[in-house]
DRENZANU-799686 format. One record per residue (C-alpha): residue in one letter; x, y, z; residue number from 1. Coordinates in nm, 4 decimals, always signed. Example, Ala and Ser with C-alpha at 12.3 -4.5 7.8 and 13.67 -1.06 7.14 Angstrom:
# residues 2
rest=A&x=+1.2300&y=-0.4500&z=+0.7800&nr=1
rest=S&x=+1.3670&y=-0.1060&z=+0.7140&nr=2
//
This chain:
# residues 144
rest=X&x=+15.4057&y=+9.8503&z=+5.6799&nr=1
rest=X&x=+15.1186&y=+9.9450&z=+5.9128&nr=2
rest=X&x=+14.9454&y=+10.2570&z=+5.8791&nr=3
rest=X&x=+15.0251&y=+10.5757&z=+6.0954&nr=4
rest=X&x=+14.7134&y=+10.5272&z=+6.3095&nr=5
rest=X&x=+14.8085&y=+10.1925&z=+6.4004&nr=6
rest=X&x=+15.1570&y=+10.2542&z=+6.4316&nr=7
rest=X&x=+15.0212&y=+10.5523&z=+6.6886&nr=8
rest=X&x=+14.8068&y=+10.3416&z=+6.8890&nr=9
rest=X&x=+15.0919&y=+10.0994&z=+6.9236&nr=10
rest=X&x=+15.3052&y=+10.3401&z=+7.0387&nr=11
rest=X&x=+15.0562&y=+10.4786&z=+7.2826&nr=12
rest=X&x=+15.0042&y=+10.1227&z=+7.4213&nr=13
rest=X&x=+15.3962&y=+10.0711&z=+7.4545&nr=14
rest=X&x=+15.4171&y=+10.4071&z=+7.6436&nr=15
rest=X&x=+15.1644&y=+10.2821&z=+7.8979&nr=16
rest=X&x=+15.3218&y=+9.9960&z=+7.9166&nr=17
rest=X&x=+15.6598&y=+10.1493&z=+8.0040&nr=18
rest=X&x=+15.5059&y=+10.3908&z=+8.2209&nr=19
rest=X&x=+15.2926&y=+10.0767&z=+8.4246&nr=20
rest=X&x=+15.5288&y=+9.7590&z=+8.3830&nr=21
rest=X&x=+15.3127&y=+9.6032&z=+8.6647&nr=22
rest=X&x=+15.0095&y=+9.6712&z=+8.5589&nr=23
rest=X&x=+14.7802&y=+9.4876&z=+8.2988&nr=24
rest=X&x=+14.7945&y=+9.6760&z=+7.9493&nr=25
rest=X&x=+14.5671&y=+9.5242&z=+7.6802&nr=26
rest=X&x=+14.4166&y=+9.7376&z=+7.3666&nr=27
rest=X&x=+14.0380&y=+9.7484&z=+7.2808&nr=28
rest=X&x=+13.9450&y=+9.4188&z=+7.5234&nr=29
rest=X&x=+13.6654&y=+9.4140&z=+7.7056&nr=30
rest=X&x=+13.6736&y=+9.5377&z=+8.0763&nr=31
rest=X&x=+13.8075&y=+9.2689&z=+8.2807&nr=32
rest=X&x=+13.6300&y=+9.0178&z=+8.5502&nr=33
rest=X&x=+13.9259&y=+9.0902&z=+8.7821&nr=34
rest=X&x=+14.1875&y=+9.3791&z=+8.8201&nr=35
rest=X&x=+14.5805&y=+9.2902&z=+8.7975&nr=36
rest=X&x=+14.7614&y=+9.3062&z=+9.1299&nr=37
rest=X&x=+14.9699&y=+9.5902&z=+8.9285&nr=38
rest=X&x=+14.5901&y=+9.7456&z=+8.7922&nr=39
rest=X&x=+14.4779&y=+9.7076&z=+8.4569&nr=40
rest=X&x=+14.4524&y=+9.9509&z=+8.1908&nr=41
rest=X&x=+14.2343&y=+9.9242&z=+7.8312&nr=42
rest=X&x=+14.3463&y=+10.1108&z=+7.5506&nr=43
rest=X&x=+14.0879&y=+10.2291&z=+7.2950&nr=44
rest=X&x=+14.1580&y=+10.2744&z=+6.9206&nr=45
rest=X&x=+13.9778&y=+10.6220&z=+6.9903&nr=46
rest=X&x=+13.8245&y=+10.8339&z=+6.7187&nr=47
rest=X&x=+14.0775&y=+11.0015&z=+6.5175&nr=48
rest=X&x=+13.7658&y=+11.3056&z=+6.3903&nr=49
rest=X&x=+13.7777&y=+11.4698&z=+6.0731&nr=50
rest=X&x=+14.0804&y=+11.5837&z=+5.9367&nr=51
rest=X&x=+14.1867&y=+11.9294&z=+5.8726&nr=52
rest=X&x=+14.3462&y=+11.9204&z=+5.4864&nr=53
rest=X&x=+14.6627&y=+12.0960&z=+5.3532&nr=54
rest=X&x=+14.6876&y=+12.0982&z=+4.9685&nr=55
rest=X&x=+14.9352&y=+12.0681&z=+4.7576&nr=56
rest=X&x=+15.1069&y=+11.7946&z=+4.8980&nr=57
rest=X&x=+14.7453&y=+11.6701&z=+5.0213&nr=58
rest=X&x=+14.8278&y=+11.6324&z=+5.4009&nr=59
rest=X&x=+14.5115&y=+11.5283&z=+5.6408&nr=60
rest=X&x=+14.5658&y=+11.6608&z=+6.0193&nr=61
rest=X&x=+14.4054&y=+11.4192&z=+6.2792&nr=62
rest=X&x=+14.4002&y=+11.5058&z=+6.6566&nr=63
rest=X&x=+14.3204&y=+11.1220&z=+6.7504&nr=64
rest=X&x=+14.1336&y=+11.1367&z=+7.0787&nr=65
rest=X&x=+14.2950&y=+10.7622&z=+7.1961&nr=66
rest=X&x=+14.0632&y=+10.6126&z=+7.5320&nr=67
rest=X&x=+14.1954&y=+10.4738&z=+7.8526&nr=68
rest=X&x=+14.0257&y=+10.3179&z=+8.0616&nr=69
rest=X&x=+14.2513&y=+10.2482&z=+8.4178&nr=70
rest=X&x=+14.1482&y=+10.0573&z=+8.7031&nr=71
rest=X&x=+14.3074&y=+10.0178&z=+9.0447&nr=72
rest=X&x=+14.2227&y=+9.8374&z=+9.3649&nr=73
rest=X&x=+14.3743&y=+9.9587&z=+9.7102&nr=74
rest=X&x=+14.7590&y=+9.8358&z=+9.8415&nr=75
rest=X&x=+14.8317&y=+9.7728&z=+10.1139&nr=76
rest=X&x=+14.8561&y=+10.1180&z=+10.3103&nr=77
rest=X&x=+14.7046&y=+10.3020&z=+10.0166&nr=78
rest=X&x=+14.4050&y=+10.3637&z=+9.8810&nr=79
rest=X&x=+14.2557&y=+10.2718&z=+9.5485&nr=80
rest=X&x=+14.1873&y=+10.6690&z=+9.4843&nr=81
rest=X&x=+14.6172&y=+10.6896&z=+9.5715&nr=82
rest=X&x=+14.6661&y=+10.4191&z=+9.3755&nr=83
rest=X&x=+14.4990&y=+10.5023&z=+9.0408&nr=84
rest=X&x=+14.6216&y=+10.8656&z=+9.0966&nr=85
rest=X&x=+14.9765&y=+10.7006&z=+9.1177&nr=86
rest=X&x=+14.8737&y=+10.4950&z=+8.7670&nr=87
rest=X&x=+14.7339&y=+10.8150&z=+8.6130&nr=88
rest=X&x=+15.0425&y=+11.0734&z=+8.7500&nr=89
rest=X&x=+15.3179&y=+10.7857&z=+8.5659&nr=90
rest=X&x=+15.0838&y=+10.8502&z=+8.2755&nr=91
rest=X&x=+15.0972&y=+11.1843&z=+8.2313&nr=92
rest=X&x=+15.4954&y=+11.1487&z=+8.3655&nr=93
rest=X&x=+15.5841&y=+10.9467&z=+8.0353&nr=94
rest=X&x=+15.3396&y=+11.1331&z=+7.7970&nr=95
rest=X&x=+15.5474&y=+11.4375&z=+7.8835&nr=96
rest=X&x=+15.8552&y=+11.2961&z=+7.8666&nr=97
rest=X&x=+15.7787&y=+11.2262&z=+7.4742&nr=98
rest=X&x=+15.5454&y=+11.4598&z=+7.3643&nr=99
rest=X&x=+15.5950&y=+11.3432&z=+6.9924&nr=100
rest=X&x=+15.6528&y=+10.9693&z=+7.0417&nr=101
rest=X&x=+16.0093&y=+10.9387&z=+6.9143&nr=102
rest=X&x=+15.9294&y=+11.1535&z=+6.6296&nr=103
rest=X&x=+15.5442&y=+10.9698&z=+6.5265&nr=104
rest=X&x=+15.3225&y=+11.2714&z=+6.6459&nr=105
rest=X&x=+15.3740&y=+11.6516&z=+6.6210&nr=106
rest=X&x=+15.2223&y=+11.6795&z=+6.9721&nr=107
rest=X&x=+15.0996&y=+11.4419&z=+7.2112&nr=108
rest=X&x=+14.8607&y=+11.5919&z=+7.5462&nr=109
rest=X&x=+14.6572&y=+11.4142&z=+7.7589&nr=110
rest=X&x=+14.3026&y=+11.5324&z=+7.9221&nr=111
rest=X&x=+14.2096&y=+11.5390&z=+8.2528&nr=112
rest=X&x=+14.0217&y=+11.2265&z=+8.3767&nr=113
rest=X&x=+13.7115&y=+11.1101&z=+8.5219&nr=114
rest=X&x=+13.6982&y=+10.8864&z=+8.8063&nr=115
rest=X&x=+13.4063&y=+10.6632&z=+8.9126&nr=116
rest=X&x=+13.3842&y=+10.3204&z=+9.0958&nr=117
rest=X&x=+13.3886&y=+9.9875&z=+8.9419&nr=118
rest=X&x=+13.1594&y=+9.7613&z=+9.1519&nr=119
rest=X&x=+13.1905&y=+9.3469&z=+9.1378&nr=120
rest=X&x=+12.9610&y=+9.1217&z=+9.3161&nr=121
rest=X&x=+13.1248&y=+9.0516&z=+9.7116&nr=122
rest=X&x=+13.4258&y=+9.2009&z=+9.5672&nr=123
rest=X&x=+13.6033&y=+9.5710&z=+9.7511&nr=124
rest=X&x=+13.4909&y=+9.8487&z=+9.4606&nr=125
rest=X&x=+13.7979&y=+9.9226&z=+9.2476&nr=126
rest=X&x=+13.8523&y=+10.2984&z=+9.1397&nr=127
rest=X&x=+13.8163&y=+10.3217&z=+8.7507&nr=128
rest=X&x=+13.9132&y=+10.5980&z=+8.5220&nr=129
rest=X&x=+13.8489&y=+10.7147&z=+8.1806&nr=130
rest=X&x=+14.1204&y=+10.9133&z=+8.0386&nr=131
rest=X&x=+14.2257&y=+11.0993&z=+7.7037&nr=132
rest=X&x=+14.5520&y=+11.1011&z=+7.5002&nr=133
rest=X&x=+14.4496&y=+11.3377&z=+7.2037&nr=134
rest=X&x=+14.7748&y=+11.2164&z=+6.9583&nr=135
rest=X&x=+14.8221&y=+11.5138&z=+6.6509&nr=136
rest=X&x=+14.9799&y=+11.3633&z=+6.3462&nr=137
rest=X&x=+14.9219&y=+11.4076&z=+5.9647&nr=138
rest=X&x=+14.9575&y=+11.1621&z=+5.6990&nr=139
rest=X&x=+14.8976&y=+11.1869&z=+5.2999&nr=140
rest=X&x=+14.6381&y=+10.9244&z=+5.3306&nr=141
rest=X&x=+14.3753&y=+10.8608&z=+5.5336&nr=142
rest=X&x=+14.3931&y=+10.4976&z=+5.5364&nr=143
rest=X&x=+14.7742&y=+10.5186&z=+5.5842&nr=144
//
């Protein structure tokens, strides 16, 4: 059976997934030459920070800071800023439509985001962003 962190980041990638069915959703690749028609979005594995410990059962706390990192170009009448803020709102939409991911998490939030531009040689500039899905969950082993 796979460990809770990787049975967390799976579940984070399927709710992007759900929440983007056009887009391109791919976990801990390398940022791509060329953005999906739908947009593309990288899931990081994150950095799930030192646990807080309950004793007695031994129970280790994470709040696992997971990365995103979405890209959009414009559509047709929209922009690319409209565009990744549609990506980013459907997001946020499914993240608070299962704040404990059927049951894995005690409490899933996401973090504001920061926007920049992605820039390709003789290409339009895409609109990137790098977002936050902080995932709480304990486990009785760390490497579980």
């Amino acid at each position: 059976m796979s460990s809770k962190r990787e049975r967390v980041l799976g579940a984070i990638k399927a709710l992007v997934v759900a929440a983007l069915p056009y887009a391109d959703v791919v976990r801990n690749a390398d940022q791509p030459d060329e953005i999906a028609p739908g947009g593309s979005v990288i899931v990081r594995d994150g950095d799930p920070g030192e646990p807080e410990v309950d004793l007695s059962p031994a129970t280790f706390n994470y709040q696992h800071r997971i990365a995103l990192e979405v890209a959009a170009y414009q559509s047709g009448s929209r922009s690319r800023e409209q565009v990744l803020d549609d990506m980013l709102g459907a997001i946020g939409d499914a993240v608070r439509a299962d704040r404990t991911l059927g049951g894995l998490c005690d409490y899933l939030e996401a973090e504001a985001p920061s926007t920049d531009d992605l820039r390709a040689l003789g290409a339009e500039p895409a609109r990137w962003a790098d977002a936050v899905i902080v995932a709480s969950y304990a486990t009785s082993d760390p490497f579980n």
